[in-house]
KEPA-797644 format. One record per residue (C-alpha): residue number from 0; residue in one letter; x, y, z. Coordinates in pm, 1 decimal. Layout:
<atoms>
ATOM|num|residuo|c1|c2|c3
ATOM|NUM|a|X|Y|Z;
...
</atoms>
This chain:
<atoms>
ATOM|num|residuo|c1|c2|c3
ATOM|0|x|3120.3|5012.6|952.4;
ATOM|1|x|3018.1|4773.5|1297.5;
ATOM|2|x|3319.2|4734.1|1431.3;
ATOM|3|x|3373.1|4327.1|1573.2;
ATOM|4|x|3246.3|4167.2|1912.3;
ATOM|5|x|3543.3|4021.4|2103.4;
ATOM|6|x|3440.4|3876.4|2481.3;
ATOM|7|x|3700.5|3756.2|2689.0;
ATOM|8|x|3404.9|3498.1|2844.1;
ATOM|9|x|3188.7|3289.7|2614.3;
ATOM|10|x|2922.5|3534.6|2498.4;
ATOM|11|x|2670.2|3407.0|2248.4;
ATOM|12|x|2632.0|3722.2|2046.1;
ATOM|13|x|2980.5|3800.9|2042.0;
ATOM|14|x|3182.0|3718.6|1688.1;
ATOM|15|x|3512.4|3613.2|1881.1;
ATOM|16|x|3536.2|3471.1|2208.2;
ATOM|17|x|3877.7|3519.1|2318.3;
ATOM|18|x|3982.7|3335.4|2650.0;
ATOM|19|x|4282.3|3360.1|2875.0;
ATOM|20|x|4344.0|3111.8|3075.0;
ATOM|21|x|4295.3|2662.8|3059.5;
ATOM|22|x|4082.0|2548.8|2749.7;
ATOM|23|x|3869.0|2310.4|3029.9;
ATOM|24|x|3745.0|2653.8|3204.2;
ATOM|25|x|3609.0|2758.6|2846.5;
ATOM|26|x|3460.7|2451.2|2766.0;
ATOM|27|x|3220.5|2420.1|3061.5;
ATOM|28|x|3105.0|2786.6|2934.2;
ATOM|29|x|3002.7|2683.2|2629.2;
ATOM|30|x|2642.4|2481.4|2533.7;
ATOM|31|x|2603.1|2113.1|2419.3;
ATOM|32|x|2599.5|2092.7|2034.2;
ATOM|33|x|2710.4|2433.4|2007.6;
ATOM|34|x|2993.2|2484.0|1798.0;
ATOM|35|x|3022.5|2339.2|1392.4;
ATOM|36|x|3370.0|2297.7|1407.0;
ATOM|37|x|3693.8|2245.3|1656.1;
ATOM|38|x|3988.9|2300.0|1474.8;
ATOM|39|x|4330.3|2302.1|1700.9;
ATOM|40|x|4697.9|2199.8|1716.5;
ATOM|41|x|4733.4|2082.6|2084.4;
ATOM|42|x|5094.1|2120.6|2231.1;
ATOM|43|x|5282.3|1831.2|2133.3;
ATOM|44|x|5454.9|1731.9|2490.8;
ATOM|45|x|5780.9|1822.6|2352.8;
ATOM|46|x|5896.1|2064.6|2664.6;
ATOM|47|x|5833.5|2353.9|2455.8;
ATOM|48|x|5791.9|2728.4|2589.7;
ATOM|49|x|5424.4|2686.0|2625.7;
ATOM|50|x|5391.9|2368.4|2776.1;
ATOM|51|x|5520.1|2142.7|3064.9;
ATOM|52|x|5669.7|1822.3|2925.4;
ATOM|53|x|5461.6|1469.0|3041.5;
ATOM|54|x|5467.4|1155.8|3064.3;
ATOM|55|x|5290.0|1008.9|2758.1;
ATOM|56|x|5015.7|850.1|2942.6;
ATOM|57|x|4968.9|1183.9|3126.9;
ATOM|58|x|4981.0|1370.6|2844.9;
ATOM|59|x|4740.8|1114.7|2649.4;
ATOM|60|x|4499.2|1143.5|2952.9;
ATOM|61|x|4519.5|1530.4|2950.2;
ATOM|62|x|4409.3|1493.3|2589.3;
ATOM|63|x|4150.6|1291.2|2634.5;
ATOM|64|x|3942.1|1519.0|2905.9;
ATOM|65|x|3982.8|1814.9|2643.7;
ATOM|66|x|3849.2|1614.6|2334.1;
ATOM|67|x|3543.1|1485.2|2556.7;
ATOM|68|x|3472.2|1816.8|2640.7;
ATOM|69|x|3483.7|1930.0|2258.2;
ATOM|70|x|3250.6|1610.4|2191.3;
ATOM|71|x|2977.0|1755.4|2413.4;
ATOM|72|x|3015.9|2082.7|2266.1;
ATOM|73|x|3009.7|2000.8|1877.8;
ATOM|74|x|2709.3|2001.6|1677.2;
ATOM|75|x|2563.8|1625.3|1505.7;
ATOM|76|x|2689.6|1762.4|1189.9;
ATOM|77|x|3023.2|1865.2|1309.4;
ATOM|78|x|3370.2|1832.9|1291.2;
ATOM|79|x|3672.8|1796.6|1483.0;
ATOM|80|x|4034.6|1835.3|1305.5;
ATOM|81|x|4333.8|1726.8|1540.2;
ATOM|82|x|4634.2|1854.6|1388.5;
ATOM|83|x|4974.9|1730.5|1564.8;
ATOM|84|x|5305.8|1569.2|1459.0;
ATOM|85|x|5572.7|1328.9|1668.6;
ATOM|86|x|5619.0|1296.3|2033.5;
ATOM|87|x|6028.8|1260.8|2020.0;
ATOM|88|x|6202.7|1075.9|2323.3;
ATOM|89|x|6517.4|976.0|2325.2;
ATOM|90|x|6542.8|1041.7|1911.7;
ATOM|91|x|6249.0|781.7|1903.4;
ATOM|92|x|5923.9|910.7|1802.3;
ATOM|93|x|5586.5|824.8|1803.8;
ATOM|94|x|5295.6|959.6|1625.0;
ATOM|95|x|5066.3|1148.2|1838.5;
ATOM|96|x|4815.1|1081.8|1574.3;
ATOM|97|x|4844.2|742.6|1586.9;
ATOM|98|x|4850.9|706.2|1979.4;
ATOM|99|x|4528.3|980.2|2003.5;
ATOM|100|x|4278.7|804.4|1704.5;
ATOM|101|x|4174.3|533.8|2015.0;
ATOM|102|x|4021.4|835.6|2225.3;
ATOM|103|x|3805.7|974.2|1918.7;
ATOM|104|x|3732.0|614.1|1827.7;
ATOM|105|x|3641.6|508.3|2204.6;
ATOM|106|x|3379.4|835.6|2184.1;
ATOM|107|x|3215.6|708.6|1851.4;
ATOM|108|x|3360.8|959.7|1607.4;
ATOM|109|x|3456.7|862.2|1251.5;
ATOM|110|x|3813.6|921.0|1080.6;
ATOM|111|x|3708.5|1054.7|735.5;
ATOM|112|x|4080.4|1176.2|653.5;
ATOM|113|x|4434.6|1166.2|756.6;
ATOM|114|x|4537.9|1497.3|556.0;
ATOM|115|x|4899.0|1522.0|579.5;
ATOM|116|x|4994.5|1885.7|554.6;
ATOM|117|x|5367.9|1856.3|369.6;
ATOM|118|x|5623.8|2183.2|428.9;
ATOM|119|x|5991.8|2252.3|350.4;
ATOM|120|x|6132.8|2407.5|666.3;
ATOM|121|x|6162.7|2236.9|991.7;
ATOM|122|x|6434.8|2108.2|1209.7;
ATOM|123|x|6791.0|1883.5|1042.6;
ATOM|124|x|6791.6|1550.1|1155.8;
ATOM|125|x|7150.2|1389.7|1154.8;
ATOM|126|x|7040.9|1040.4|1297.9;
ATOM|127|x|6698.7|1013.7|1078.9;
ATOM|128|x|6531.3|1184.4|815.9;
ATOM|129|x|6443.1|1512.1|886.8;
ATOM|130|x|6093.8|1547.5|928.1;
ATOM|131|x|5849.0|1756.7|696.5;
ATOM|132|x|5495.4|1699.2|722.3;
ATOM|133|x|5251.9|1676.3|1029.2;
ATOM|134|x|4888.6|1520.0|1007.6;
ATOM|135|x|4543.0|1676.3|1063.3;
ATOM|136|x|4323.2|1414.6|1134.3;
ATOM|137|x|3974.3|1485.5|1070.5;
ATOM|138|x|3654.0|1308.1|1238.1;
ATOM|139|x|3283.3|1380.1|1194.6;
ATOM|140|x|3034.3|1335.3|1519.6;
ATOM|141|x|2786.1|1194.3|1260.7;
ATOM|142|x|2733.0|1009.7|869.8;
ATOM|143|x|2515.6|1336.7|808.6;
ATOM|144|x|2823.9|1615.4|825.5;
ATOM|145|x|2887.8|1934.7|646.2;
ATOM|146|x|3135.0|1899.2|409.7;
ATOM|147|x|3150.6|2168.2|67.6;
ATOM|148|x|3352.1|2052.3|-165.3;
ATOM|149|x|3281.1|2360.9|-393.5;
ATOM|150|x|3481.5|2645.4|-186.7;
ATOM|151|x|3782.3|2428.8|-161.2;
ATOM|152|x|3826.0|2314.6|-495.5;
ATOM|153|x|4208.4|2405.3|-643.5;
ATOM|154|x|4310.8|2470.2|-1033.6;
ATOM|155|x|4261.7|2152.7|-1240.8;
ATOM|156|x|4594.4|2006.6|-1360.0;
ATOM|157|x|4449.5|1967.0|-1731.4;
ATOM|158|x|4210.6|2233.3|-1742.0;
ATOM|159|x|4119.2|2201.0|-2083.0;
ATOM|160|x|4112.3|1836.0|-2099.4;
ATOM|161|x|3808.2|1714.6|-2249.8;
ATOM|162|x|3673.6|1287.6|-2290.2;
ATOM|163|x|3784.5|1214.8|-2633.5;
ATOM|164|x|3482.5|953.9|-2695.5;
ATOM|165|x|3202.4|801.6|-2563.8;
ATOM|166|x|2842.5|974.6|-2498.2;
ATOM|167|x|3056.3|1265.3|-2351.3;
ATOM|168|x|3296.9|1307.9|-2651.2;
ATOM|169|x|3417.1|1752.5|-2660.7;
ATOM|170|x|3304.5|1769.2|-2316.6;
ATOM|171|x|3512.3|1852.8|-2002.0;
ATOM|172|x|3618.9|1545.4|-1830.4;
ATOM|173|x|3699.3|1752.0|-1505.3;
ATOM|174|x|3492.4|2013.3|-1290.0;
ATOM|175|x|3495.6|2326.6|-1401.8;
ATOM|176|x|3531.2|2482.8|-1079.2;
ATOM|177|x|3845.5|2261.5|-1009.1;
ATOM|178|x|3959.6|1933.2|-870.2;
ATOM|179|x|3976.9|1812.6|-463.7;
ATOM|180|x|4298.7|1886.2|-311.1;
ATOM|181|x|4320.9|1550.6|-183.2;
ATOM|182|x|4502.9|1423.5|141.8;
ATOM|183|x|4806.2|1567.0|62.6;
ATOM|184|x|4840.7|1929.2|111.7;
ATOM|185|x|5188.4|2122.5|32.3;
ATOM|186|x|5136.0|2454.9|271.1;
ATOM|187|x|5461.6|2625.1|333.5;
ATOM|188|x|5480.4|2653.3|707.3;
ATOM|189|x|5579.0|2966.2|917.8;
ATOM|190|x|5886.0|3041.1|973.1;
ATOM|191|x|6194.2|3278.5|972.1;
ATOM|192|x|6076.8|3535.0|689.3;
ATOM|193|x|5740.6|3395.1|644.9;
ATOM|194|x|5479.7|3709.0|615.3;
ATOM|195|x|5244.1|3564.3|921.8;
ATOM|196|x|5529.9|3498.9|1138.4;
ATOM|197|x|5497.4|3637.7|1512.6;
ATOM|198|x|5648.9|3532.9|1839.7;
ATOM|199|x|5470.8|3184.8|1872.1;
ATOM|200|x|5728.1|2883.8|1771.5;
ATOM|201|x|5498.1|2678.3|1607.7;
ATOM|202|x|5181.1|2894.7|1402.8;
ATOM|203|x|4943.5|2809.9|1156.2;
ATOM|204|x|4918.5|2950.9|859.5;
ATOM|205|x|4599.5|3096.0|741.1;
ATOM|206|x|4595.5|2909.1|458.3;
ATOM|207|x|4548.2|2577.0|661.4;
ATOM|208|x|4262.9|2658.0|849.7;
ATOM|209|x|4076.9|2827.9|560.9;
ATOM|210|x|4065.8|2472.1|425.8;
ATOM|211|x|3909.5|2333.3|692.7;
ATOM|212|x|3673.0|2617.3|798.7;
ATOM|213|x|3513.2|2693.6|411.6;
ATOM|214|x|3469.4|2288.0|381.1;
ATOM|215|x|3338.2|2210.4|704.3;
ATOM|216|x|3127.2|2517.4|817.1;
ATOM|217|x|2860.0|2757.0|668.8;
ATOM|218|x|2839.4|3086.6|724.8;
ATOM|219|x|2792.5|3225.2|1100.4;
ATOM|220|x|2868.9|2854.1|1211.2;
ATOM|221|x|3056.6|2873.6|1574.6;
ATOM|222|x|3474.4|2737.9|1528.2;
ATOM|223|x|3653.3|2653.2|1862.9;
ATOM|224|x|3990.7|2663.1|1877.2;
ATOM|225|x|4090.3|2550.6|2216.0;
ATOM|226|x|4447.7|2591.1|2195.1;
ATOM|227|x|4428.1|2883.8|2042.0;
ATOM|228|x|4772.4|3038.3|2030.5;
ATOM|229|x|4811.3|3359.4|1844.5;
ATOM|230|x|4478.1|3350.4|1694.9;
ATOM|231|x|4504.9|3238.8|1362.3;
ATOM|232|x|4194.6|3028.2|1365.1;
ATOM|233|x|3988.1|3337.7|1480.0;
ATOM|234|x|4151.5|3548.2|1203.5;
ATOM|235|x|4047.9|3241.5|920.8;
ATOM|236|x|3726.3|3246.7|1072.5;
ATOM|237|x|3605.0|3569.1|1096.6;
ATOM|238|x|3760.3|3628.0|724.3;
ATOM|239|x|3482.3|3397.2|607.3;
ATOM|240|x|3167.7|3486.5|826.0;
ATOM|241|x|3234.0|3253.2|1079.6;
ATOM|242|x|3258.9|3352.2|1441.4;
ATOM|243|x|3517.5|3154.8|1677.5;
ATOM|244|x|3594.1|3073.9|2030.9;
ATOM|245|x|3941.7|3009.7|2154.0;
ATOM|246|x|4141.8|3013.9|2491.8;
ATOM|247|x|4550.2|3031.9|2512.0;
ATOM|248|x|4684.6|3024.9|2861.1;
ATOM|249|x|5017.6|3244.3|2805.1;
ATOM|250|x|4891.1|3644.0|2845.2;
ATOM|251|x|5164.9|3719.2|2543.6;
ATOM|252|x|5012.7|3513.2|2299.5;
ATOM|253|x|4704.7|3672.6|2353.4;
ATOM|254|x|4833.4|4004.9|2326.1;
ATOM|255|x|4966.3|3919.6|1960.1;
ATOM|256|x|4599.1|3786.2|1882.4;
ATOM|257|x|4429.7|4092.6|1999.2;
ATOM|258|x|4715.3|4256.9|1780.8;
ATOM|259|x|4652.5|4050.1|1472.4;
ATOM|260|x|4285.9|4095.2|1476.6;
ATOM|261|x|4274.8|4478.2|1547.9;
ATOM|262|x|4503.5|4500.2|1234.4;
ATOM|263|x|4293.2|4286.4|1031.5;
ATOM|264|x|3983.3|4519.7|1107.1;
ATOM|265|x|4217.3|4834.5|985.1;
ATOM|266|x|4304.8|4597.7|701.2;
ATOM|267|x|4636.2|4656.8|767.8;
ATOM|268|x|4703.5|4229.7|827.2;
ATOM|269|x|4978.4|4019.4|585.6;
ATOM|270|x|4938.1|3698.0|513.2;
ATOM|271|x|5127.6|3477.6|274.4;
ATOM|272|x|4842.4|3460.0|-59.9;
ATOM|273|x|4703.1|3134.4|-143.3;
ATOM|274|x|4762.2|3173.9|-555.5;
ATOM|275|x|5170.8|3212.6|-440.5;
ATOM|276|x|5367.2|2892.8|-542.7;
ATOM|277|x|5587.2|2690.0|-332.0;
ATOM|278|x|5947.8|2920.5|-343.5;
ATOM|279|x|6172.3|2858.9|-682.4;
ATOM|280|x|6513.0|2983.0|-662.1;
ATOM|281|x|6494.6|2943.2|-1027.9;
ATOM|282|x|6159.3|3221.6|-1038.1;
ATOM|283|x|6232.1|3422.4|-768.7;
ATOM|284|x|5889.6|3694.6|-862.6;
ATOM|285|x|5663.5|3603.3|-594.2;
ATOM|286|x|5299.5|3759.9|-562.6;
ATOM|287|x|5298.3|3984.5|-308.9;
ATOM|288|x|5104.5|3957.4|68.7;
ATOM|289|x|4729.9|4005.6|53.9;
ATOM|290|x|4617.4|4208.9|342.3;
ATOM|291|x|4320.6|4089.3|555.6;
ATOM|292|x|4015.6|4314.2|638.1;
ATOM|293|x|3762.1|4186.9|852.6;
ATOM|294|x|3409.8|4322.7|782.2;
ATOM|295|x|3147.9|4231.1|1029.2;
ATOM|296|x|2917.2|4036.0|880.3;
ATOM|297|x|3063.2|4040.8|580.9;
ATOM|298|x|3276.1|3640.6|388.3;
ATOM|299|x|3637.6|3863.5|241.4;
ATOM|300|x|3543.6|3570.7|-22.8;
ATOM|301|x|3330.6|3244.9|-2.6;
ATOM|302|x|3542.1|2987.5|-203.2;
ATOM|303|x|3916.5|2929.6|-132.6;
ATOM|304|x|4055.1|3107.2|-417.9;
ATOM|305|x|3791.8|3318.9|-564.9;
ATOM|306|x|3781.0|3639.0|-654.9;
ATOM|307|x|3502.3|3777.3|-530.3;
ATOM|308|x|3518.7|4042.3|-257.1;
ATOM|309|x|3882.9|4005.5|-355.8;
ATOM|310|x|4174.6|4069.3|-105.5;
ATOM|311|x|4399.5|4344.9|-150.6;
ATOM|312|x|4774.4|4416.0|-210.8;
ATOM|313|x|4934.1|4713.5|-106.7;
ATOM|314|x|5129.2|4885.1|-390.1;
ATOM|315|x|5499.7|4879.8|-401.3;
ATOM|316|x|5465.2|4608.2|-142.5;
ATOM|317|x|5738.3|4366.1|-269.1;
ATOM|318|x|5806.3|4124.5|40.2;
</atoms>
């Protein structure tokens, strides 16, 4: 079995480019119209371990150099999904999506969603409501953009229903590969016991950026990630035939990507399994973690919750 390409430079034949150091440095690496999708979760300016808190304008400005750069590196038919939450001063907050649309706008991109990703766990607000969701907002470089509905498509709520007149009378009135998730996603996110959890405070899960990579990419399409993290972007791209580029400035976190992929090509990776419900105290018997195996080469599955090239469970794995 060919074991993965991992450069720690932009390399074009390479299946994960994996960069230490600023995002910026990357970038100017990296071709014009090279890359399908960016996909990222920039800091949020809150003073957190990984980042050095700024004034908003600074930290608006900062954005705005990094998203031109991903402009000149996306393809016509590309996308780029911005996924952040609130800058918080003072207990006031504003919505870095709201306050970061005007730079995508001001470089001729077009909003096509505000997905709001909705999640249980998070912080206990005693002067406001605590807050549970954050937004991805997702722009297209172009009208002509790849978008496949197909491999995202989720369990129809009714999927028996059938039109009970008219010239389509007995047949199904919905898709019989399932309905669009909509705009509203309910993704648990990670943390405390959460399978995918590792050192980094504030991680995607896989199940996230599947979404967006099997609906806005084709196979061997390029994703940047250029706040990469601990890699989960390159871990939900390379599950699906996609090859990624990413940079994370903090040598730890890309330790615990290197980790996460090397035990995703012994197939030895957990991650929390897409058919799993939302935790019920009331029906406790959850399915248990898939494990990733990255085949080079090779989509684990091409549609969001098919079964093809299935994943596998470990037996008397029970957490």
């Amino acid at each position: 079995m060919e074991s993965l390409v991992i450069a720690s430079n932009f390399v074009s034949s390479a299946d994960l480019v994996l960069y230490e150091g600023d995002c910026l440095d990357l970038l100017s690496q990296i071709p014009d119209k090279f890359v399908k999708l960016v996909v990222t979760s920039p800091p949020y300016n809150l003073g957190k371990s990984y980042e050095n808190r700024l004034h908003l304008d600074k930290y608006l400005a900062q954005q705005r150099q990094v998203i031109k750069e991903c402009a000149r590196v996306l393809d016509d038919k590309g996308s780029i999904c911005w996924q952040v939450g609130n800058y918080v001063n003072n207990g006031e907050i504003v919505p870095l999506d709201i306050v970061i649309y005007p730079i995508f706008f001001d470089l001729g991109f077009k909003l096509r969603n505000r997905i709001v990703w909705q999640f249980g766990h998070g912080l206990h607000a005693s002067k406001r409501f605590s807050g549970r969701y954050e937004v991805v907002i997702w722009f297209t470089k172009s009208n002509d953009y790849t978008f496949n509905l197909d491999a995202i498509r989720i369990p129809q709520k009714y999927p028996n229903k059938k039109y009970f007149k008219g010239p389509k009378k007995g047949q199904l009135s919905g898709n019989p590969l399932g309905k669009n998730p909509g705009d509203i996603w309910e993704i648990p996110n990670v943390k405390a016991n959460h399978v995918e959890k590792t050192i980094h405070p504030c991680q995607f899960p896989v199940e996230l950026i599947e979404r967006l990579i099997l609906s806005m990419t084709d196979e061997k399409d390029w994703v940047l990630d250029p706040f990469m993290g601990v890699g989960t972007t390159a871990i939900a791209s390379l599950m699906h035939n996609r090859r990624a580029i990413g940079a994370e400035l903090l040598p730890e976190y890309v330790q615990v990507a290197k980790d996460r992929i090397a035990l995703a090509e012994k197939g030895d990776l957990r991650i929390r399994p897409k058919e799993r419900p939302v935790y019920d105290p009331d029906s406790p018997n959850n399915i248990p973690p898939q494990y990733v195996k990255l085949n080079r080469g090779l989509a684990q599955q091409p549609a969001l919750l098919e079964k093809k090239a299935a994943y596998k469970t470990k037996k008397k794995e029970t957490k």
